[in-house]
N, CA, C and O atoms as a CHARMM CRD file, in Angstrom:
* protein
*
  320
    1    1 UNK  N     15.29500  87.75500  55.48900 PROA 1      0.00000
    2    1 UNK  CA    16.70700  87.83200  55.19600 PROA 1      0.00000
    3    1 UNK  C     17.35500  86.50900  55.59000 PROA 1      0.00000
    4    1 UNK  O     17.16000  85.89500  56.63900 PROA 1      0.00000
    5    2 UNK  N     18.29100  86.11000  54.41300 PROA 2      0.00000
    6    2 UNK  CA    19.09400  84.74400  55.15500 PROA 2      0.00000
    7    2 UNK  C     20.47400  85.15200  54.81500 PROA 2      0.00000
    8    2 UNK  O     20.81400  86.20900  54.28300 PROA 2      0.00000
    9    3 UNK  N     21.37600  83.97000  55.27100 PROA 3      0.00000
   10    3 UNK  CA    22.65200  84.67100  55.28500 PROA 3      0.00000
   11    3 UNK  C     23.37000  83.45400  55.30800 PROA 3      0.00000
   12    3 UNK  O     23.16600  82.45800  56.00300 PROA 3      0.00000
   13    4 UNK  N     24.57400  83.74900  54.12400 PROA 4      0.00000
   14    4 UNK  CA    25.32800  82.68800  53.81500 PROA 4      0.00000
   15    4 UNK  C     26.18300  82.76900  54.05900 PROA 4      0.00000
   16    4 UNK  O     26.30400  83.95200  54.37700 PROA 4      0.00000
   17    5 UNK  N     27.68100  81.97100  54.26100 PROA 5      0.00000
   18    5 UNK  CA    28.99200  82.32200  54.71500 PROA 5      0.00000
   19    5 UNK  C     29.70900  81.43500  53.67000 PROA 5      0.00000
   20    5 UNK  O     29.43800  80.24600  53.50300 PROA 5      0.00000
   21    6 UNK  N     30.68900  82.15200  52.95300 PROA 6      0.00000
   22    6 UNK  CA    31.55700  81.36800  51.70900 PROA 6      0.00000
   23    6 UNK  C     32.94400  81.75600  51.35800 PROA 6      0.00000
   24    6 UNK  O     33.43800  82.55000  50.55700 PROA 6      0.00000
   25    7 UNK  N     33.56000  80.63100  52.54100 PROA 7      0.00000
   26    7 UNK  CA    35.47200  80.82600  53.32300 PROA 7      0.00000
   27    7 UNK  C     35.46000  82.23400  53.92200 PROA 7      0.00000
   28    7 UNK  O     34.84400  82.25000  54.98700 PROA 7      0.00000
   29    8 UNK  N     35.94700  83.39600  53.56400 PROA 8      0.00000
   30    8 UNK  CA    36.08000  84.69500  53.86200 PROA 8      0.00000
   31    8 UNK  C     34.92900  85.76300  53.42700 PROA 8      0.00000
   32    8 UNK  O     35.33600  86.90800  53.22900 PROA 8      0.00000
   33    9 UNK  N     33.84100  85.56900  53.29500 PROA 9      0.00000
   34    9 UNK  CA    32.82300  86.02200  53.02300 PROA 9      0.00000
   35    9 UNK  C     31.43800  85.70000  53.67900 PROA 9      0.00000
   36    9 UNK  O     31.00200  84.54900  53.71600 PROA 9      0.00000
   37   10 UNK  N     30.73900  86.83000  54.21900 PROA 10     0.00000
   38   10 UNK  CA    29.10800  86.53100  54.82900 PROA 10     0.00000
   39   10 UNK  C     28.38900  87.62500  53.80600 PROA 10     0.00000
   40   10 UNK  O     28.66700  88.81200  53.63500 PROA 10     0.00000
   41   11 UNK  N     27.30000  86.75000  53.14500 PROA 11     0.00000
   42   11 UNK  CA    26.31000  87.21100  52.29900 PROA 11     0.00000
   43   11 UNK  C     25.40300  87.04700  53.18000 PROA 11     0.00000
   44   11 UNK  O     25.23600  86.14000  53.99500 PROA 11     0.00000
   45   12 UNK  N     24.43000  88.62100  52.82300 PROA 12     0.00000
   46   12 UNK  CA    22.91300  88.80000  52.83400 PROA 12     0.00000
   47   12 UNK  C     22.30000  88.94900  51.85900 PROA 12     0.00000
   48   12 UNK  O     22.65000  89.65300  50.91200 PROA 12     0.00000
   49   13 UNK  N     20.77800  87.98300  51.98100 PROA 13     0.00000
   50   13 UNK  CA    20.12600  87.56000  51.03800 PROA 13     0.00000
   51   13 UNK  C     18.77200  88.17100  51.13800 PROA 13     0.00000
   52   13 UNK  O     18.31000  88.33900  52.26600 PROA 13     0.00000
   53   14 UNK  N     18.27100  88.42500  50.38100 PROA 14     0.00000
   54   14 UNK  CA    17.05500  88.91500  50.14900 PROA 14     0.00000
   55   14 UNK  C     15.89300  87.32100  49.81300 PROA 14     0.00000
   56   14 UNK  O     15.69800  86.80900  48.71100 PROA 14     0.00000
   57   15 UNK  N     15.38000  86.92700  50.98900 PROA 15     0.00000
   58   15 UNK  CA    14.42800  85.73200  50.50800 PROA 15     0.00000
   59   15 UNK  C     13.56200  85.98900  49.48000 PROA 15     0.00000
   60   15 UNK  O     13.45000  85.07400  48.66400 PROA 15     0.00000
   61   16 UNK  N     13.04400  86.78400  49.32900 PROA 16     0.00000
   62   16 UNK  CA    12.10300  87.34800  48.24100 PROA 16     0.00000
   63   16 UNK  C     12.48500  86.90200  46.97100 PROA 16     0.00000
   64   16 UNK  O     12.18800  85.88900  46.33700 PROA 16     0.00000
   65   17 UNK  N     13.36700  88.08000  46.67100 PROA 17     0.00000
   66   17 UNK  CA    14.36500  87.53600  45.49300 PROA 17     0.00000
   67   17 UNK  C     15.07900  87.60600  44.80200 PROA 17     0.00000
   68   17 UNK  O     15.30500  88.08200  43.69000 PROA 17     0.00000
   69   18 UNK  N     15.93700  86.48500  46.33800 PROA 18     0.00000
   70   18 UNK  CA    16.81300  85.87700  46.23400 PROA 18     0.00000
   71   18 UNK  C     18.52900  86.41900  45.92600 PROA 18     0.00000
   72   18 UNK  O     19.48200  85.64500  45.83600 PROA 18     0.00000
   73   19 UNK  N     18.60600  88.02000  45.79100 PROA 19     0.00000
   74   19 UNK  CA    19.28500  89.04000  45.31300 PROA 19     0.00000
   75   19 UNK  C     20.38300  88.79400  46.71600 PROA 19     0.00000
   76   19 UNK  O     19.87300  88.47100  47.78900 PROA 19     0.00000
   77   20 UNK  N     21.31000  88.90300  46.64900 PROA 20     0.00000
   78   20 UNK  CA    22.85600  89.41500  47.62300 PROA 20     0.00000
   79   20 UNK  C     22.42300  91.04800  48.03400 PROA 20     0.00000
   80   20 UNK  O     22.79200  92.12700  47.57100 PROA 20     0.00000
   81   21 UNK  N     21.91800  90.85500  48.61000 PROA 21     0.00000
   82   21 UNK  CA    22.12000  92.49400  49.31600 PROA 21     0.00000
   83   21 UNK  C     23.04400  92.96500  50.21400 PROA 21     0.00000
   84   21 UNK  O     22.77600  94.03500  50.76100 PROA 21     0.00000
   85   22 UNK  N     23.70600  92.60600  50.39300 PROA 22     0.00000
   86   22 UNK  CA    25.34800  92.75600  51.34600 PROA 22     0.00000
   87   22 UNK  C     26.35100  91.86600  51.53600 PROA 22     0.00000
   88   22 UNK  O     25.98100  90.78100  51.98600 PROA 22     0.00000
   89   23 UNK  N     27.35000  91.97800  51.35900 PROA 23     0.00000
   90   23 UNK  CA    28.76200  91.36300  51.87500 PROA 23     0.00000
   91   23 UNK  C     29.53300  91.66000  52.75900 PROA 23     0.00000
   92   23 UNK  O     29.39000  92.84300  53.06900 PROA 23     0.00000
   93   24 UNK  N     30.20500  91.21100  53.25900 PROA 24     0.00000
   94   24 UNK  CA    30.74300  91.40900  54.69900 PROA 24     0.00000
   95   24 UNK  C     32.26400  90.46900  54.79700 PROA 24     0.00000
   96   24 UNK  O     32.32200  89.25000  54.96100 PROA 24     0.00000
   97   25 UNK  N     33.35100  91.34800  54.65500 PROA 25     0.00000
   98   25 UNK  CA    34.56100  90.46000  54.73300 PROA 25     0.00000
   99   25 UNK  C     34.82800  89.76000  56.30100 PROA 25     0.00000
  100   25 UNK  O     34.43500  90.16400  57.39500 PROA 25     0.00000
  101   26 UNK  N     35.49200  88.78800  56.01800 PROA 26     0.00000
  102   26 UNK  CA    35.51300  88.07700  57.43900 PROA 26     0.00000
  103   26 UNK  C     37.25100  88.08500  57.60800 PROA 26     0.00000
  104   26 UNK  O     38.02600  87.30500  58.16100 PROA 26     0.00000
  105   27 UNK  N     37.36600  88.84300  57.15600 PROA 27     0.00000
  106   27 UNK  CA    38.99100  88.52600  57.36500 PROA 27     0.00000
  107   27 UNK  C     39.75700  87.57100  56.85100 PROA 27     0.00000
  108   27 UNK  O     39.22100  87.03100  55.88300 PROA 27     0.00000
  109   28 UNK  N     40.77700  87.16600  57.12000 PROA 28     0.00000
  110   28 UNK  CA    41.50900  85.84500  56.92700 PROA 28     0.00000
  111   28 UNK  C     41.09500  84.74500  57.20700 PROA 28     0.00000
  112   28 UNK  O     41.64600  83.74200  56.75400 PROA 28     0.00000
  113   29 UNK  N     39.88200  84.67200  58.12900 PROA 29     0.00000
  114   29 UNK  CA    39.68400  83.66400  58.43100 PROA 29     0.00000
  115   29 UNK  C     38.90200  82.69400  57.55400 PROA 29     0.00000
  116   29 UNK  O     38.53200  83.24100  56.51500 PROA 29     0.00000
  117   30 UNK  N     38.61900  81.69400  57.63900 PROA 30     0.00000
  118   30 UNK  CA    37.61600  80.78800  57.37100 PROA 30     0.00000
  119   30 UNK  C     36.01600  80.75900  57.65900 PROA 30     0.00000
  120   30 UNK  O     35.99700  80.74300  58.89000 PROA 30     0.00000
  121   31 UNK  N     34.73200  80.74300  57.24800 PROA 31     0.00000
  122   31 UNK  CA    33.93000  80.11300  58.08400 PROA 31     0.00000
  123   31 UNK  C     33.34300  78.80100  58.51300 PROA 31     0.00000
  124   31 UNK  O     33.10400  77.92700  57.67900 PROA 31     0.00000
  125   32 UNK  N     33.10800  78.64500  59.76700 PROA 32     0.00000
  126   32 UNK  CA    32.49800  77.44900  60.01200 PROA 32     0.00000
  127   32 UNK  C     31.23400  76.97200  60.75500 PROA 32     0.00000
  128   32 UNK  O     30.84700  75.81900  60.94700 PROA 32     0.00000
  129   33 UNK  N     30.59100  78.35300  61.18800 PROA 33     0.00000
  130   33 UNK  CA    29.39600  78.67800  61.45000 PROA 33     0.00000
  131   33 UNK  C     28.70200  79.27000  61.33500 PROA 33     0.00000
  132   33 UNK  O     29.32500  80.24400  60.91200 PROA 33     0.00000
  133   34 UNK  N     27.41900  79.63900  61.37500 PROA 34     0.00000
  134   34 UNK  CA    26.67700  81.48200  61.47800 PROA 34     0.00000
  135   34 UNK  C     25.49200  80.91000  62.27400 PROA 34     0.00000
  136   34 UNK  O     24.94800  79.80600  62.24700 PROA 34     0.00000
  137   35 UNK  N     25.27900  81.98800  62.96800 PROA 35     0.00000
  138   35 UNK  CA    24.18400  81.92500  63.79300 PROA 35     0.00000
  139   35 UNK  C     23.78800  83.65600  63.98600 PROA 35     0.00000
  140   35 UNK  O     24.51000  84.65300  63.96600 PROA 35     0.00000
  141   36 UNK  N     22.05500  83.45300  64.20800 PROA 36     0.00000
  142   36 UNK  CA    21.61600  84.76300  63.75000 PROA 36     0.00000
  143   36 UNK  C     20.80700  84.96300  65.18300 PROA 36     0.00000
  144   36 UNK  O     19.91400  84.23400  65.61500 PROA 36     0.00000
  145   37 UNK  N     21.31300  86.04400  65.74600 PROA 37     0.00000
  146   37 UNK  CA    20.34400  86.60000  67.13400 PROA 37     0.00000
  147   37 UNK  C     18.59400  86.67500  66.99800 PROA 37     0.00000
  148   37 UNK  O     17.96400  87.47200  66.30300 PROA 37     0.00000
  149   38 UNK  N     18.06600  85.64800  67.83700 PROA 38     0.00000
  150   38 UNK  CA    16.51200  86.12200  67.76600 PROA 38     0.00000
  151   38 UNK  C     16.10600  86.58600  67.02500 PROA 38     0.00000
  152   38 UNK  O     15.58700  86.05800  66.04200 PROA 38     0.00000
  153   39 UNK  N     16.28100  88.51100  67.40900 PROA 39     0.00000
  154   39 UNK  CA    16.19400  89.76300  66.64100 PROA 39     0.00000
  155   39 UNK  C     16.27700  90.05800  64.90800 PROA 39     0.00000
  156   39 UNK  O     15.67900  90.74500  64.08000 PROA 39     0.00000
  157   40 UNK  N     17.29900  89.17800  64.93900 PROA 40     0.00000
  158   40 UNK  CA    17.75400  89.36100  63.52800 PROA 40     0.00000
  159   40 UNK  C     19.06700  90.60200  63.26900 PROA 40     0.00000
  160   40 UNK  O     19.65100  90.99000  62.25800 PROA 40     0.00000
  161   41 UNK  N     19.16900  90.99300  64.86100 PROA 41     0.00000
  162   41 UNK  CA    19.86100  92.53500  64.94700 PROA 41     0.00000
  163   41 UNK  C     21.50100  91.84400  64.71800 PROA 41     0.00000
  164   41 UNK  O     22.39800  92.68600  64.67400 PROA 41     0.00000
  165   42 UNK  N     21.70900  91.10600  64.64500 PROA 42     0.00000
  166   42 UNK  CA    23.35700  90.59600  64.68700 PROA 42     0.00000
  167   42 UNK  C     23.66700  89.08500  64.37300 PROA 42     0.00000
  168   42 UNK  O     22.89900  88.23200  64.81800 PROA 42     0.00000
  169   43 UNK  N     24.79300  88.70800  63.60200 PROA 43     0.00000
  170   43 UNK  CA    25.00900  88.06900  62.88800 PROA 43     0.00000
  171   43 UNK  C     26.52600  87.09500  63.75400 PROA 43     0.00000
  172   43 UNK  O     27.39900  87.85300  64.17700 PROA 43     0.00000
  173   44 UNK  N     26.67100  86.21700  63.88100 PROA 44     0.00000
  174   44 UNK  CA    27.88800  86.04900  64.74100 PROA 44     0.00000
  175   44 UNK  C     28.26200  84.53800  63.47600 PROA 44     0.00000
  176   44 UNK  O     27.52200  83.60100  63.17600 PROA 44     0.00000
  177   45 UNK  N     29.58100  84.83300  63.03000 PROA 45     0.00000
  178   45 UNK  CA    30.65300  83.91000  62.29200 PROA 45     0.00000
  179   45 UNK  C     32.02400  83.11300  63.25000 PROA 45     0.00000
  180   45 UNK  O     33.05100  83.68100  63.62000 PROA 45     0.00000
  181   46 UNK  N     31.64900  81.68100  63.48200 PROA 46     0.00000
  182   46 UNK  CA    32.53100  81.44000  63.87000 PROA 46     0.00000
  183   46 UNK  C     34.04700  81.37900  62.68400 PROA 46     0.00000
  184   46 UNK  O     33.97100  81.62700  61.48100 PROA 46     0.00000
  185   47 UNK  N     34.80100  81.14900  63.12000 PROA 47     0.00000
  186   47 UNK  CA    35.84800  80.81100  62.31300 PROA 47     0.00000
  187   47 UNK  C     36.85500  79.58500  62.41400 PROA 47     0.00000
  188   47 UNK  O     37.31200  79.28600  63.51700 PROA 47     0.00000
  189   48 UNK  N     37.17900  78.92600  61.35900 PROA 48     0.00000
  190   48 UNK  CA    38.48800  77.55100  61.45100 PROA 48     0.00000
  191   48 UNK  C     39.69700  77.92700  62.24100 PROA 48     0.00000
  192   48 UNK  O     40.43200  78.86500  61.93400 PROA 48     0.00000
  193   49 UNK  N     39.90300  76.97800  63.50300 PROA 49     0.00000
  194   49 UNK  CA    40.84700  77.15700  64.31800 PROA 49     0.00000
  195   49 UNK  C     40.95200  78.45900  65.00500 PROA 49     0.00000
  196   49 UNK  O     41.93500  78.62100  65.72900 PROA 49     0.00000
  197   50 UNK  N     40.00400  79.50700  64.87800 PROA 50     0.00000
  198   50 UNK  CA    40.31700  80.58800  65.53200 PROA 50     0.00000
  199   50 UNK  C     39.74600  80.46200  66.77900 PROA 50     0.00000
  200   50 UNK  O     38.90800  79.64400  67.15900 PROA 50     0.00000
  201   51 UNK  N     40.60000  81.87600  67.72300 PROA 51     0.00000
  202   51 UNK  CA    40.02000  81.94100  68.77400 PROA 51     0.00000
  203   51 UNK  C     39.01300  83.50200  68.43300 PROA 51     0.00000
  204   51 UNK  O     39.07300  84.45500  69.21000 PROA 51     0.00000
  205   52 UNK  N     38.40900  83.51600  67.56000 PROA 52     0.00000
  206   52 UNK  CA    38.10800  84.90000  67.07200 PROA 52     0.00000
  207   52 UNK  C     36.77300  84.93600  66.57500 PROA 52     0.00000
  208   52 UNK  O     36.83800  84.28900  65.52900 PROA 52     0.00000
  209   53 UNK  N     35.86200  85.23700  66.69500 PROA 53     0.00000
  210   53 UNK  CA    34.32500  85.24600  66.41400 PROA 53     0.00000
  211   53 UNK  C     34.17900  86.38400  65.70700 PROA 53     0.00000
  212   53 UNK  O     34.37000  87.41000  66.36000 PROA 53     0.00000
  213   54 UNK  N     33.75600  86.58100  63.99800 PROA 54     0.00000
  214   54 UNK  CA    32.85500  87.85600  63.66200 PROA 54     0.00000
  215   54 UNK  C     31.69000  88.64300  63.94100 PROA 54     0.00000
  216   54 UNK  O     30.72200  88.13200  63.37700 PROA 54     0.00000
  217   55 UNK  N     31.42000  89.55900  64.50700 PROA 55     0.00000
  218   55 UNK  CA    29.79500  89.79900  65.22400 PROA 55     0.00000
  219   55 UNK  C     29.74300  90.79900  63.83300 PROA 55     0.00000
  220   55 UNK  O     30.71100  91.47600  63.48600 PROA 55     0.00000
  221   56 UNK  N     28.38600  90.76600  63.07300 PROA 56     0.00000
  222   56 UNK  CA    27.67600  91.67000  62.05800 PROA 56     0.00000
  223   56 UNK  C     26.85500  92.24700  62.96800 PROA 56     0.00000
  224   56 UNK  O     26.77500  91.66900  64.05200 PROA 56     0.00000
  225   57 UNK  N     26.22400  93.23700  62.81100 PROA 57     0.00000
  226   57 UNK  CA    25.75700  94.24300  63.36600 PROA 57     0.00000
  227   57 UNK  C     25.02200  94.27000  61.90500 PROA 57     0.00000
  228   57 UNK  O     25.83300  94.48300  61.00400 PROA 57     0.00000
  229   58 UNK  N     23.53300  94.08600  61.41700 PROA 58     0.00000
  230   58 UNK  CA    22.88600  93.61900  60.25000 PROA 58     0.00000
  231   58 UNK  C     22.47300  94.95400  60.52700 PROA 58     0.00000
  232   58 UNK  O     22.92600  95.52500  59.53400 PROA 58     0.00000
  233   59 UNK  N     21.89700  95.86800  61.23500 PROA 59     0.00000
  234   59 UNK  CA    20.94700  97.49100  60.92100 PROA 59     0.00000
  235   59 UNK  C     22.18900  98.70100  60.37700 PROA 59     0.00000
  236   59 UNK  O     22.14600  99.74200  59.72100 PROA 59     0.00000
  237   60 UNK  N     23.37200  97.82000  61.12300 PROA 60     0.00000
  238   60 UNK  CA    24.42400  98.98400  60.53100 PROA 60     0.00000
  239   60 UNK  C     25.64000  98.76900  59.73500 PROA 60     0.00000
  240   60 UNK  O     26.67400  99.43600  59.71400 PROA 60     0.00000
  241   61 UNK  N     25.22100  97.39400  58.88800 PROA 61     0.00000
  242   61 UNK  CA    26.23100  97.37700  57.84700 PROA 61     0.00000
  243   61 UNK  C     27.06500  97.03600  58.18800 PROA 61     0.00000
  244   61 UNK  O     27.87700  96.96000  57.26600 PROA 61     0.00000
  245   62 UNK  N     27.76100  96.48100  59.80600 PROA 62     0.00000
  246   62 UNK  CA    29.43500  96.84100  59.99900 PROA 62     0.00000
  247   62 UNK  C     29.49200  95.33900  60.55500 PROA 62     0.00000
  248   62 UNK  O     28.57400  94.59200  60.89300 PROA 62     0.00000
  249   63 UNK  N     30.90400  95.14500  60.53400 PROA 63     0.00000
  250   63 UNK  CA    31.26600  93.85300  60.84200 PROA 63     0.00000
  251   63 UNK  C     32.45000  94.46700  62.06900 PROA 63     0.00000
  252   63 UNK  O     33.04200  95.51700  61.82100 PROA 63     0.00000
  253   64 UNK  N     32.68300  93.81000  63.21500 PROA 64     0.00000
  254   64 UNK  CA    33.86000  93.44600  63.80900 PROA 64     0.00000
  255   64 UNK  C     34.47300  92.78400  64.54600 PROA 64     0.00000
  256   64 UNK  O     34.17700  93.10600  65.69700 PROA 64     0.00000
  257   65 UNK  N     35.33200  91.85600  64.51300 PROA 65     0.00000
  258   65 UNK  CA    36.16300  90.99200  65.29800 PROA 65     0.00000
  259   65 UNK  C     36.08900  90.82900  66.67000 PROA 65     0.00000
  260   65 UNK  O     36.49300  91.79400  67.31900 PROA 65     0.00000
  261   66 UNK  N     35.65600  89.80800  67.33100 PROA 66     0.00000
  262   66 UNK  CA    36.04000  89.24800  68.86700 PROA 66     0.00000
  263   66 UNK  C     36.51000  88.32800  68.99600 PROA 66     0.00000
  264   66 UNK  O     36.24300  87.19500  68.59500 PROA 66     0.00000
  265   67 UNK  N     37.82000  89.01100  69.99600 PROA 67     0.00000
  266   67 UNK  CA    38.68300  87.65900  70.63100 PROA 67     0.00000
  267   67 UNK  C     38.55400  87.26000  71.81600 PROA 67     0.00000
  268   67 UNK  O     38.64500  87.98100  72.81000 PROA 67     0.00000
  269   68 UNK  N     38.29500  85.88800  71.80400 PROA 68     0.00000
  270   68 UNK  CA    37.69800  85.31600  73.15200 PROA 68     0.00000
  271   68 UNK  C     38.68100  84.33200  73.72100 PROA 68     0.00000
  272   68 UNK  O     38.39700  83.59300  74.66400 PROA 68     0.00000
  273   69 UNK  N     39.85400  84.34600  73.11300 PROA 69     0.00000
  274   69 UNK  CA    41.06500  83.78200  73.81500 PROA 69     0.00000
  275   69 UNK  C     41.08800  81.86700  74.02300 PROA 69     0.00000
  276   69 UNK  O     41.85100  81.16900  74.69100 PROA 69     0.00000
  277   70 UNK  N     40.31100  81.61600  73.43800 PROA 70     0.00000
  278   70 UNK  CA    39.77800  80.38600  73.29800 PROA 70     0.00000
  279   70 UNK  C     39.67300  79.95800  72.07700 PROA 70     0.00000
  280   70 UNK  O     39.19500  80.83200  71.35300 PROA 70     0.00000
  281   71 UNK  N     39.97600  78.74200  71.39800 PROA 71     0.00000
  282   71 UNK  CA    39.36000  78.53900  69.84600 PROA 71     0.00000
  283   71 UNK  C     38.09200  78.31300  69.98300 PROA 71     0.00000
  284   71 UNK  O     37.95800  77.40100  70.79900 PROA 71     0.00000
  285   72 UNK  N     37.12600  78.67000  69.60900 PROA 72     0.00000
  286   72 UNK  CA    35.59500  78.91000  69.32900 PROA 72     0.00000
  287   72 UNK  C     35.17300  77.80800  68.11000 PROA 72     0.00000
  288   72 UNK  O     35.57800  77.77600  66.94800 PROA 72     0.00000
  289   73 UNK  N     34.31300  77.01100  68.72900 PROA 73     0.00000
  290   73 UNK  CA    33.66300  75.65000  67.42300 PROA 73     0.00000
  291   73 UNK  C     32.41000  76.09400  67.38100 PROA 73     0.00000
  292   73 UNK  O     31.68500  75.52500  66.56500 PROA 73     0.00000
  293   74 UNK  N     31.89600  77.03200  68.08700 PROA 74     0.00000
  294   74 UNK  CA    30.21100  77.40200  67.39300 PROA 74     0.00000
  295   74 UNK  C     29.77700  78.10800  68.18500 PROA 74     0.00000
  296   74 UNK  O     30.54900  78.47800  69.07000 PROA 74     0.00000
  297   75 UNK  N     28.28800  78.61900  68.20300 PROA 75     0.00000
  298   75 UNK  CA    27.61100  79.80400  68.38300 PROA 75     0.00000
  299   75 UNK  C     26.18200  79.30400  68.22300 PROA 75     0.00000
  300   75 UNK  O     25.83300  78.57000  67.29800 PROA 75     0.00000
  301   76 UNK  N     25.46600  79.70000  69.08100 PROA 76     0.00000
  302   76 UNK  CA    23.89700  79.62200  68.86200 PROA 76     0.00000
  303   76 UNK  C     23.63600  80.45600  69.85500 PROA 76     0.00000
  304   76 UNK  O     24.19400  80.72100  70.92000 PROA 76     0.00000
  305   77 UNK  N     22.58400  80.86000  69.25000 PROA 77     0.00000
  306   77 UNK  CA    21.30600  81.91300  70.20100 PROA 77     0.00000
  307   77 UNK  C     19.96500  81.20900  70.53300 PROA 77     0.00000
  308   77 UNK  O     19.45900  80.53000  69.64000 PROA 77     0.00000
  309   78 UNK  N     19.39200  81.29800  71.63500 PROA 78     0.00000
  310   78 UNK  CA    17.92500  80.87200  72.32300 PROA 78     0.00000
  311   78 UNK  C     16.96600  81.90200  72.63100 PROA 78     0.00000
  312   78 UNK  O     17.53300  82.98700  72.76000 PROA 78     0.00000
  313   79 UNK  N     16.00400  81.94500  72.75700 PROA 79     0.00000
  314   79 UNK  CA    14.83500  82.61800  73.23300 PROA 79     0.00000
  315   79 UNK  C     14.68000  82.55900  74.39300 PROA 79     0.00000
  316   79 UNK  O     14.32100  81.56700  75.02700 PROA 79     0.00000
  317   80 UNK  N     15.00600  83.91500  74.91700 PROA 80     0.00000
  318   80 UNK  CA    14.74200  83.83000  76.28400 PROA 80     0.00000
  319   80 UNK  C     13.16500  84.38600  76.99300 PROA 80     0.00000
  320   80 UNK  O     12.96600  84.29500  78.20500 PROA 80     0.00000
């Protein structure tokens, strides 16, 4: 699975092929990052000028908003 982000929109992709298998509104916001947990279990969208991060939840379809009271410029995950 890969996953694209396009302004107010996060697509899931089927590598195989190549098919959109999910969309995911991001709100008003913009995107300007994505970064994908280890797991593959969650999806995190930064956003332009926000202080507001999208977390996807990829096994259950759902998207929802965190505010971290800070404007947020990116996101990455490591192997612990």
């Amino acid at each position: 699975m890969a996953y694209a982000a396009t302004r107010s929109t996060l697509d899931a992709i089927d590598t195989a092929s190549g098919d959109v298998t999910a969309s995911f509104s991001l709100g008003a916001g913009s995107a300007t990052g994505v970064a994908v947990t280890p797991d593959g279990s969650q999806v995190w969208v930064t956003l332009a000028k926000s202080s507001s991060v999208v977390v996807v939840n990829t096994k259950a379809g759902t998207a929802q908003t965190v505010d971290f009271g800070l404007t947020v410029s990116g996101v990455t995950f490591g192997v612990q």
